[in-house]
Steps between C-alpha positions, in 0.01 A plus 500: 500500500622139431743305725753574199476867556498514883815314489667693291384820728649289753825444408584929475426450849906542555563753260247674633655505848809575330484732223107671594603832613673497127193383288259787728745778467534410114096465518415855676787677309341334132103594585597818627642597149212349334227615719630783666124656611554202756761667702175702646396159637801383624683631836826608363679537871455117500661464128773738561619291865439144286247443787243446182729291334572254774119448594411423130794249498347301818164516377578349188728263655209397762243460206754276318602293835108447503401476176322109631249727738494836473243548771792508790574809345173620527510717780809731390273490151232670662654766657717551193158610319376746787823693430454413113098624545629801735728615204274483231629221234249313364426177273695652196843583637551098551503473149777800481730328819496171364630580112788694688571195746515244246705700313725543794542162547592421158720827469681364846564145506564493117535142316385384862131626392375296278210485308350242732578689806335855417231322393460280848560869652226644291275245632602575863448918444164436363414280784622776784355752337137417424549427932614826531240677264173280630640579880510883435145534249344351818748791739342768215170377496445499865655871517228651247175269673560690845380797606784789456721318280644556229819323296792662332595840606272755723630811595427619860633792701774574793218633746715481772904412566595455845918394572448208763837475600829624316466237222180447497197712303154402475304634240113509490356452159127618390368392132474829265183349370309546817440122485495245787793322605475118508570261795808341507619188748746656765867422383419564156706732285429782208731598155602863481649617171704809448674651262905510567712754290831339552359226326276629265266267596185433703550278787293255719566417871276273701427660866306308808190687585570626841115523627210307604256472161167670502606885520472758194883468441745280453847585680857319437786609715777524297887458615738748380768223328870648603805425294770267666782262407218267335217691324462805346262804675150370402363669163128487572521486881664803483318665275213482661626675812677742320249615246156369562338798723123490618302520203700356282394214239603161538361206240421192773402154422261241648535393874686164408750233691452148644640626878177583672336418815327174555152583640393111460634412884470707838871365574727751653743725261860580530595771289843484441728767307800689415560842403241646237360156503304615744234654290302207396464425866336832573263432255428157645505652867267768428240293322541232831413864739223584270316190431545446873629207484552300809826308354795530762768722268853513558647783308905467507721727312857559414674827339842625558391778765244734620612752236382263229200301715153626295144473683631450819272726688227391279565158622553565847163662552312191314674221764426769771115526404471143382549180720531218289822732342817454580835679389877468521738695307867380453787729376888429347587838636366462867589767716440552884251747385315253296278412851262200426666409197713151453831468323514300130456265432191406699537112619232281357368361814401821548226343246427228622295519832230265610225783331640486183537140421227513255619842355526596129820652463492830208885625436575776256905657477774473281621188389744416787295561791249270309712265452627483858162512671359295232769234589468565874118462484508121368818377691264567778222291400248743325358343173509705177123457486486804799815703339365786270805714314570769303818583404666899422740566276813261344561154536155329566443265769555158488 
């Protein structure tokens, strides 16, 4: 791009701001009716809330704010194309979403797109996604050199389905093809597509594996998504609990995601989360037990009650066999019967003792608790090099 072009990208910064949930509505809604085969790709929960709509919007509104140097976006650019590699596009679909997007842009702001500014926008497109395609032929290459992998879709088999709590499912999942699994780095998630009738589509949902790597399965533990005043019951969630017995044939993709362990340092580990956000740390915690790792481990988790707390027991019986584990559980319905278990929201110097004042911090939970503990976290001094997060469902974390 020339200095002509990024300024013009530049100056849509405020429309952008302004009028971007607009242009990405008018965007999905025009490449749907063009390309409708991509509605299999796309999570249509998040396009029916406008949750889809408003992350395009700030994405494209971050590029342009950056347009000068890119690279400070490069870290939400790389685990954008885990979740791209995860859900199978691939180099040719950027040609598809960036006809529809310039189009959109013209179609939207009218006499205000001129020639000269979808061209400076062209440029710009081009630019993000040859990033996007390199980072993810790298993501695919790596997934077909190791042992067990595989890219696309593989389909694997419920072996087992065990209810952890009264939200909470975990479901064990063995490769038909009687091939091997392949590592994974603990935090790391998998793809499972499934068809939904309502829909008349087939539908993708990203799940945390819930286990340490290195087994003949992999397992997810899988929340069953309840309607309320703000979302809708959850399609696939749902689904899955409802129809998906032992046996039964899901298609799974490649152990992806850029939350993981870091195995690099011997520092101590806080692993911090909120409802099913928990899963991710199991894996972690599990792999930490079974590489016998010496690293002090603080395991801290907070649900709504007992009713809905999964692995507790499993959890319990780890800190009780392992010294170097500790645990502390934290409910918003405590109850006198809760014995051993604090009321939430935990205080953060509850973090911050002498022993962990070289900790890495891991927190995975819906959006607000990530935001609050996120926030607490670095009021109190502790650097966003040792903060590690994932965040569950709407809203993102910022």
């Amino acid at each position: 791009m020339n200095e002509q072009q990024k300024a013009l990208v530049k100056a849509t910064v405020p429309v952008l701001k302004t009028n971007g949930v607009a242009l990405t509505k008018h965007f999905y809604q025009r490449m749907f009716t063009h390309n409708p085969e991509l509605k299999n790709i796309f999570n249509q929960g998040h396009q029916n809330s406008g949750r889809q709509q408003e992350a395009l919007a700030m994405a494209v509104a971050a590029y342009a704010e950056n347009i000068d140097d890119p690279s400070v976006l490069l870290p939400v650019v790389e685990r954008i194309a885990h979740k791209h590699v995860s859900l199978g596009i691939r180099a040719e679909h950027y040609a598809i979403v960036g006809r529809h997007l310039l189009a959109s842009i013209k179609e939207v702001l009218g006499d205000a797109a001129s020639d000269d500014l979808i061209s400076a926008w062209a440029a710009a497109y081009t630019e993000l996604a040859d990033l996007f395609i390199n980072l993810e032929s790298d993501l695919y290459q790596q997934a077909t050199q190791q042992e067990g992998g595989w890219t696309g879709w593989r389909p694997f088999r419920i072996g087992q389905k065990v209810q952890e709590s009264e939200e909470i499912t975990s479901f064990y999942l063995y490769p038909i093809d009687g091939g091997k699994v392949p590592t994974y780095k603990p935090g790391q998630y998998i793809s499972v597509k499934l068809f939904v009738a309502e829909w008349n589509l087939f539908q993708p949902r990203q799940y945390s594996l819930s286990d340490a790597p290195g087994n003949d399965y992999l397992r997810i533990s899988v929340k069953r998504e309840r309607a309320n005043a703000e979302k809708p019951d959850g399609q696939v969630s749902n689904l899955l609990h409802d129809q998906f017995a032992e046996n039964a044939i899901l298609d799974v993709s490649m152990p992806l995601g850029d939350f993981f362990l870091n195995e690099t340092v011997q520092t101590p580990v806080v692993l911090l989360s909120g409802g099913v956000g928990i899963t991710p740390m199991i894996s972690i915690l599990n792999h930490l037990v079974a590489t016998q790792s010496s690293r002090k481990v603080h395991f801290i988790h907070t649900c709504r009650n007992n009713a809905v707390h999964a692995f507790k027991s499993h959890v319990e019986q780890l800190a009780a066999a392992q010294a170097n584990v500790e645990t502390s559980f934290f409910y918003d319905q405590h109850t006198e019967q809760d014995s051993g278990i604090g009321a939430a929201p935990l205080a953060i110097d509850h973090l911050l003792s002498p022993e962990l004042a070289n900790a890495e911090y891991y927190l995975c939970g819906p959006a607000p608790f990530m935001r609050h503990y996120l926030g607490e976290l670095k009021r109190n001094g502790v650097t966003s090099e040792r903060i590690f997060a994932e965040a569950f469902g709407s809203g993102g974390v910022n």
